[in-house]
N, C-alpha and C positions, 0 to 999 in steps of 0.2 A: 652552589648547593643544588642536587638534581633536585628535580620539581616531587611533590609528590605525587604516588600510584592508587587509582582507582581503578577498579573494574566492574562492568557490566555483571551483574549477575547474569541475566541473561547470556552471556555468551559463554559464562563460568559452567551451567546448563548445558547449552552447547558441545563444552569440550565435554562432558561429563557420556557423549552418543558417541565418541569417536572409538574406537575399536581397536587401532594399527597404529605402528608408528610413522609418524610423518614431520613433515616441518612446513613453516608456512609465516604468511606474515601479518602482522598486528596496524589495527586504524585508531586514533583516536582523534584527540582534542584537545589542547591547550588551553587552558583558564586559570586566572590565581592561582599561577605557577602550579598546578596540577595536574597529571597529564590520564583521563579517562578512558582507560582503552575499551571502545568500545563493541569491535569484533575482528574475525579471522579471515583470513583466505587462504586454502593451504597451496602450496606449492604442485603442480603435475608432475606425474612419475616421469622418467628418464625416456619411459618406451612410449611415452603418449605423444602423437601429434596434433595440429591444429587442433592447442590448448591456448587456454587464456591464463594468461601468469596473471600471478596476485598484485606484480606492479600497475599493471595494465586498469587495475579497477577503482582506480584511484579517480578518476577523470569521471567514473557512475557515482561517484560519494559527495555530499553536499559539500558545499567550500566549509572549511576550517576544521573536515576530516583529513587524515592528511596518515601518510604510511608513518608509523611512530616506531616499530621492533620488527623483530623477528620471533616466530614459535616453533619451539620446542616440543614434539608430542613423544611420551616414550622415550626410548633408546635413540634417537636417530639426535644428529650433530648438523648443525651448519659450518659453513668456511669463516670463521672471523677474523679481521674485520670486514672480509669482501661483502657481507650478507648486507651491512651496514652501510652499503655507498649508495644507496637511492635513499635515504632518509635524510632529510633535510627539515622539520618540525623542529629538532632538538641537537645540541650537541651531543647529545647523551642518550643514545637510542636504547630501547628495553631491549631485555630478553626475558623471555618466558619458558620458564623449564614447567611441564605439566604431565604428571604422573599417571598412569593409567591403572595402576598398581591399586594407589590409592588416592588419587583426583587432586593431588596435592600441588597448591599453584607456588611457585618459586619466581618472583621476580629478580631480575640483575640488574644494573645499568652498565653502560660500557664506558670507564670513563680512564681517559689517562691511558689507553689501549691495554687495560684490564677489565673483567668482570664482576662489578663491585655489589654485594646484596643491598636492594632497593631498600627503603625506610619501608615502614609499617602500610601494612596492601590493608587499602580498605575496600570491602563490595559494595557495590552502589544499586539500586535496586530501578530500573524503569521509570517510575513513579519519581524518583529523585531526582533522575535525569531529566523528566518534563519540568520540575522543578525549577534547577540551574538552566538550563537553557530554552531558547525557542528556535521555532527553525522561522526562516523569510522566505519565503517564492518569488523570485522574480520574474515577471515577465514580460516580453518587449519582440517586437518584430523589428526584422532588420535587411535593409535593400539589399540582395545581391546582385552583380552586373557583371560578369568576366567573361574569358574563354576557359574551354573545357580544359584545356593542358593549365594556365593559372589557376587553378580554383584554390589549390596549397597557396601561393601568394596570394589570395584576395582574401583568405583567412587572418593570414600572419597581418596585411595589412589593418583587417578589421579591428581585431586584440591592439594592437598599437595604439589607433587611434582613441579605443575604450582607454584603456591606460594611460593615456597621454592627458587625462581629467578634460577631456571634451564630452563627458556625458555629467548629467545630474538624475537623483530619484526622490521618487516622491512616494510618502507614504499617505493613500487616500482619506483611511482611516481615522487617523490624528492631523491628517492634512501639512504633514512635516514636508520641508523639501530639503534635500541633500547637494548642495550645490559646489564638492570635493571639498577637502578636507579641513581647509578655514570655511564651515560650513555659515551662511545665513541664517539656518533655522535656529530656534529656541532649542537650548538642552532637555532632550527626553531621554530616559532611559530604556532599554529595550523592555525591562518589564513592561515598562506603562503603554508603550506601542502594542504590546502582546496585550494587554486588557480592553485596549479601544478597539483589538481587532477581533476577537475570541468572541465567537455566536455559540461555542455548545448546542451545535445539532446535531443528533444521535445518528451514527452512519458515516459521518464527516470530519475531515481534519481539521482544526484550527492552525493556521500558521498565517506570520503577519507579509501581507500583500504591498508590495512594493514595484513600482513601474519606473522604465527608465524614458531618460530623453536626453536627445544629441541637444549640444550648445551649437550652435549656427553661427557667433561671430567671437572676436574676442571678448574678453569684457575691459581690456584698456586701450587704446590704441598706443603704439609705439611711434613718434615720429622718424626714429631716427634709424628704424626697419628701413631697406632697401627695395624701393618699387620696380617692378618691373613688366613691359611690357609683354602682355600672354603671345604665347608660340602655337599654333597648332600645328603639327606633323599627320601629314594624309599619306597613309600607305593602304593599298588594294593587296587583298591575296585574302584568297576560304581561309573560314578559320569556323569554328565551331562556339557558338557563344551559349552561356548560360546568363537566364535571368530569371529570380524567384525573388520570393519575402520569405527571411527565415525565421521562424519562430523558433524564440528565445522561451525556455522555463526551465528556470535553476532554482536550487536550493542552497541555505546556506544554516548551519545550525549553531548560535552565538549566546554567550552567555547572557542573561540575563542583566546582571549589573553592568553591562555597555551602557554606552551612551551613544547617542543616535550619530554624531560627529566620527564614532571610533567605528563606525557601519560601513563606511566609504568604500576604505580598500579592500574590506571583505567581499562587496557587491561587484567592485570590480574584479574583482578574482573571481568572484560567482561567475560572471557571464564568461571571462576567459577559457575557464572550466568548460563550461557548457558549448563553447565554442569551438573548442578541440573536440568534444565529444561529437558534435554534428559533425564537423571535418572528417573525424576518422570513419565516422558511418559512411558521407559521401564517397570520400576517396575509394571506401571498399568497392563500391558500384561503380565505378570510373569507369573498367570496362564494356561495361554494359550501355546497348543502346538506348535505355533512357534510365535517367534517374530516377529513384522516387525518395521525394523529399522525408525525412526521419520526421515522424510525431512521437513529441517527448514525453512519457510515461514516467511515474515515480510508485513503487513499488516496496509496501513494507511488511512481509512474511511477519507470521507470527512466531516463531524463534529470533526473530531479528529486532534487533533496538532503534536502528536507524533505517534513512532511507536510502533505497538506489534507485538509480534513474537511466534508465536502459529507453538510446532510439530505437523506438521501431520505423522501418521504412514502412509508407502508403503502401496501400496495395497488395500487402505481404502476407498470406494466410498464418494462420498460426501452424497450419502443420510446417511451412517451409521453415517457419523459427524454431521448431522442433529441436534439431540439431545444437544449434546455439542454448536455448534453453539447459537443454545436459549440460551442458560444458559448465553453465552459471551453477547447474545444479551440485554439481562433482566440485566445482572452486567453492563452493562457501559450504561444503560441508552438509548440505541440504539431501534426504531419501527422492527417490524419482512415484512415491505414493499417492503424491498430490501437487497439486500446481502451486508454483509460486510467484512465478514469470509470465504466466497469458494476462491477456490484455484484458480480462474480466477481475484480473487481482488490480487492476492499477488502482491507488487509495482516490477516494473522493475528498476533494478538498471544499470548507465551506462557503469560501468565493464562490464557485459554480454553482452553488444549491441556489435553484429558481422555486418560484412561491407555491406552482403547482405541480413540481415532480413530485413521484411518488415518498413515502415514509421510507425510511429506512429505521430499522432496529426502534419502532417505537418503545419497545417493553422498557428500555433503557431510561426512556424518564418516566418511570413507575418508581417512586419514591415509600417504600415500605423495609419495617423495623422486624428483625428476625429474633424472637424470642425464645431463650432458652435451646435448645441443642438441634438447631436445626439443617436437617440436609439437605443441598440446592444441587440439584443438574438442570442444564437449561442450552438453548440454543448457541450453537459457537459459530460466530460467523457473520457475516450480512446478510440480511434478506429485503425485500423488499415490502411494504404492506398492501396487497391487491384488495378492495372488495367494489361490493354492490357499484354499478353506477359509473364506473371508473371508463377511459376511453370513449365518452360517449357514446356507449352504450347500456341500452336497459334491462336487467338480465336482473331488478328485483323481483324477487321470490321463487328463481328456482335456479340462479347461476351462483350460490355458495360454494358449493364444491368444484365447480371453475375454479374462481377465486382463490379455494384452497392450492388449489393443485399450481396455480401460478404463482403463487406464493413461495411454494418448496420449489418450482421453477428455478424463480429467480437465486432462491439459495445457491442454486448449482452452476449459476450464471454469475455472481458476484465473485463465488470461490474459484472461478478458473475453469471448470470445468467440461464448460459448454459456451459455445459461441452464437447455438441459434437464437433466435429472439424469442420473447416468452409465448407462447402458443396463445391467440385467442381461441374465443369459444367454437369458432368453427371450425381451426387446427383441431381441437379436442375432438371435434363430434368427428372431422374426417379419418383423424384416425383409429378411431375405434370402430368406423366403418370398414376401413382400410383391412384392418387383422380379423373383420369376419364377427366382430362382437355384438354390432348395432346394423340394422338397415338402411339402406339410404335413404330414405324420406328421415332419418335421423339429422343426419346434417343440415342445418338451417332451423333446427326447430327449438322451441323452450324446453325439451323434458332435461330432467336434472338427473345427474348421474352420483355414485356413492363412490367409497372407496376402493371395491373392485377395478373399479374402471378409470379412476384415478393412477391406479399400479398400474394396470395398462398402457395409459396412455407414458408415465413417467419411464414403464421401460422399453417401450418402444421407441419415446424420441432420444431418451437420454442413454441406451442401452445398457440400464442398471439393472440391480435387483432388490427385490419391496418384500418387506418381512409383514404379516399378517398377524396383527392381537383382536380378538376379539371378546369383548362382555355380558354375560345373556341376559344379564339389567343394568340398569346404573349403581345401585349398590352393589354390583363386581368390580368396581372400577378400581378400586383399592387392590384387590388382587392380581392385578398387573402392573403394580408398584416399582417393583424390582426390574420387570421386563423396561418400562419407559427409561427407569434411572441408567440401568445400561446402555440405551440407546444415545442418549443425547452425554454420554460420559466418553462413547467409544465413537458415533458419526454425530452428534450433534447439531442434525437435518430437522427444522420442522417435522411434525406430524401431523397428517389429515384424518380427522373422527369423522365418521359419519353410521350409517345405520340404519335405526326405524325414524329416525329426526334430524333436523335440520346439522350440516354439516360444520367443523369448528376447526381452527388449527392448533396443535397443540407445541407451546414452545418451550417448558418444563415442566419439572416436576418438583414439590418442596416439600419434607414430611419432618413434623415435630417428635423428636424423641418423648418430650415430657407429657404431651397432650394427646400423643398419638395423631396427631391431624394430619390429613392431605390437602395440598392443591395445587393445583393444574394449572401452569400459566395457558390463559386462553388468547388467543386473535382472531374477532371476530370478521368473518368474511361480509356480518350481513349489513355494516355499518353504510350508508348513506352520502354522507356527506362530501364536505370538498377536503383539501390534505391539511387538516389543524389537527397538530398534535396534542394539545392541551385539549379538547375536545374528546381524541380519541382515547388518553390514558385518563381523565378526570370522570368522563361517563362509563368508562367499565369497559370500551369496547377493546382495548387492552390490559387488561388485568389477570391477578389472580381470585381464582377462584374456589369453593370448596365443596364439601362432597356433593351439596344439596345441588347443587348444578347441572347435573347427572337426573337425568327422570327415571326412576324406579321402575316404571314399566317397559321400559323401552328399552332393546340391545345395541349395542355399538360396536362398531369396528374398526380400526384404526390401521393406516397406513404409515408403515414406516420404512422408507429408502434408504439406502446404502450406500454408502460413497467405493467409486469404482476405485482401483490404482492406477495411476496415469500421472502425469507433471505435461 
């Protein structure tokens, strides 16, 4: 019996942008006999060269994503059964007919080398999918020692030996070890690894952390193995040697109801993955007089359910990925509007969160009940929370609006869009010297600057453009209701207020139908202290706020930035 069909709503979304007809091919997952398709990649037109085929992307996808069908957009036909000879997940590969007419998804199975309509399609919603599954991270450095012309055989050697059950892993967290597949460890389930390992820190991924390690002997002896005495062979001649530590980081996304024993050969298949994907980045550079070793990045767009994992080689500007970038962008379907591929989109995982990096997305544990018919726009995105004190530097009572400005910074730095680092206070002052605004005895000194010169400085490094609201008291504040709700609906960038008074960031807006009420999510720049979230959302310095917040005497003016087009 073919298994049953779910699919991502998310990717249902998806097809719902496409425009033309195309054909292309479907990813998912196997679990209780149900198979999740979780997204697309279409196929390249006929005329396109140095493209990435949909097969190809398989090796970026975490283990136990795996090619499942083939898509159907439109009018357009594949070759069956040929479409179907790289799928191996299932005997019984989907097809997906998807109407553009009317959005209308048609699944088939191909069973019997007919077309058979799949059982009852059910959508599955994101939220459902973190549900059922978890993903694992693995990660592990690993010797390499060859010559230049081996390095394809020291790979294939490498994969063998993983596969051959000479590695074990351990999960830190629940302190589980994995030692193949008549495992040692006590039965855990992956949920419960998923709960010993899950910090819920706002900005950050949860996924459960697992490390591997080679076994060094056997674990029986055989006597009746044949010994033999070692041979060494000394040949002279140049030859070109490579030697590095490659760092391993794979992913793998596994049902939940596993058990930590059934973890094994997916972990193995993890690294195998991940070890073809380094290989193929190396071998690209082959010709090249030196290598540079790939750092592995994982990557999850917000149209996308899952993650990908794309090397970048060291050393490698982001304009020279430029190229490659389209291509990823043009295969999964993705506009060239915004980035989704630089190296300021890769996700932050909660493993790496140290005790003093900055906040990310503190608003996120602001724990508040929405009463009655209420409308929310608010910040999309990561940013990060800059104020007073921060960098070891003292800039209380007149570096706010710094603050501010590095703040919306960093938004632009999280989303992809910029690679410089976030401007200190003396980057600000130089360049607003720079364009003729400020005089030089400005630079180096305390005076504080407003929202003019915030837009200034934001379009000068980041070469955007900054829309201007201004209020000629606090009770106007309400009348620019509609202008804020549009801004964070359509670029969903931080906002910097400032004025006749101290400078604030603004990161939505929320207005009550029934009570008529506003408020303002606020981030205050002028907080103090060291990076405690519970500190910063409990005493107010991330909250919402309401009208009274706003001084009646006082005008304000408010900067709001634009997100440029660019990928």
């Amino acid at each position: 019996m073919p298994p049953k069909v779910r699919i991502s709503s998310t990717m249902i979304n998806k097809l719902k942008d496409l425009t033309s007809n195309n054909t292309g091919r479907l990813f998912g997952v196997m679990s209780d006999n149900s198979l999740t398709v979780l997204s697309f990649a279409l196929n390249p037109s006929p005329d396109d060269e140095d493209v990435i085929k949909p097969t190809e992307l398989q090796l970026n996808m975490p283990a136990e994503i795996d090619l499942c069908g083939i898509l159907c957009v439109g009018e357009c036909q594949e070759d069956i059964p040929n479409a179907f000879k790289d799928i191996d997940i299932t005997d019984n590969p989907l097809l997906i007919k998807y109407s553009l007419e009317n959005n209308h998804v048609l699944p088939y199975y191909y069973i019997h080398e007919k077309l058979m309509p799949a059982p009852e399609l059910e959508i599955i919603s994101e939220a459902e999918i973190w549900q059922r599954f978890s993903y694992i991270r693995l990660r592990t450095s690993l010797p390499m020692v060859t010559q230049k012309c081996e390095l394809t055989e020291a790979f294939q050697t490498t994969r063998k030996n993983i596969a051959s059950g000479s590695v074990g892993f351990h999960f830190p967290d629940s302190d589980v070890f994995l030692l193949g597949n008549d495992s040692e460890s006590r039965e855990i389930s992956t949920r419960e690894l998923a709960n010993k390992s899950f910090k819920n820190i706002p900005g950050y991924i949860d996924v459960i952390d697992v490390t591997m390690f080679m076994r060094m002997t056997n674990e029986l002896s055989r006597e009746s193995e044949l010994k033999y005495a070692p041979v060494l062979q000394q040949i002279k001649r140049p030859f070109e040697s490579l030697q590095f530590d490659l760092n391993v980081d794979t992913l793998s996304l596994v049902g939940n109801n596993l058990t930590a024993t059934q973890l094994y050969s997916i972990l193995v298949e993890a690294v195998c993955r991940s070890l073809r994907l380094l290989e193929r980045s190396l071998m690209q550079q082959l010709d090249n007089d030196l290598l540079n070793l790939p750092e592995i990045m994982h990557f999850k767009p917000k149209s996308f359910v899952h993650f990908i994992t794309i090397p970048y080689p060291t050393g490698i500007s982001s304009e020279d990925m430029k190229r490659y970038r389209k291509k990823l962008h043009k295969l999964l379907a993705f506009d060239l509007s915004r980035p989704c591929f630089k190296r300021g989109n890769a996700v932050k995982f909660a493993r790496d969160y140290k005790p003093n990096d900055l906040i990310l997305q503190p608003h996120k544990a602001i724990k508040s009940t929405l009463a009655g018919q209420t409308h929310i726009s608010i910040v999309d995105g990561l940013y990060a929370y800059h104020h007073y004190q921060q960098d070891s530097f003292n800039d209380s009572g007149w570096g706010c609006a710094y603050r501010s400005l590095q703040t919306i910074f960093s938004w632009f730095r999280l989303q992809g869009y910029t690679d410089q680092p976030i401007p200190t206070h003396r980057t600000i002052q130089k360049c607003l010297v720079d364009i003729g605004d400020k005089p030089p005895n400005f630079i180096g000194s305390n005076q504080w600057i407003g929202s003019t010169e915030v837009g200034f400085v934001l379009e000068t490094l980041l070469g955007i453009t900054v829309r201007v609201l201004c209020a000629a008291t606090g009770n106007k504040m309400t009348d620019l209701n509609w202008n804020l709700k549009e801004h964070f609906d359509t670029q969903g960038i931080p906002v910097m207020i400032g004025g006749g008074v101290l400078a604030h960031t603004i990161l939505g807006i929320r207005y009550n139908e029934n009570t008529k009420e506003t408020q303002w999510l606020i981030l205050d720049p002028h907080y103090e202290g060291t990076e405690n979230l519970s500190t910063i959302v409990n005493r107010g310095w991330c909250g919402w706020k309401n009208e009274d917040f706003w001084k009646k005497d006082a005008f304000y003016n408010m900067c709001l930035p634009q997100k440029p087009s660019c990928f």
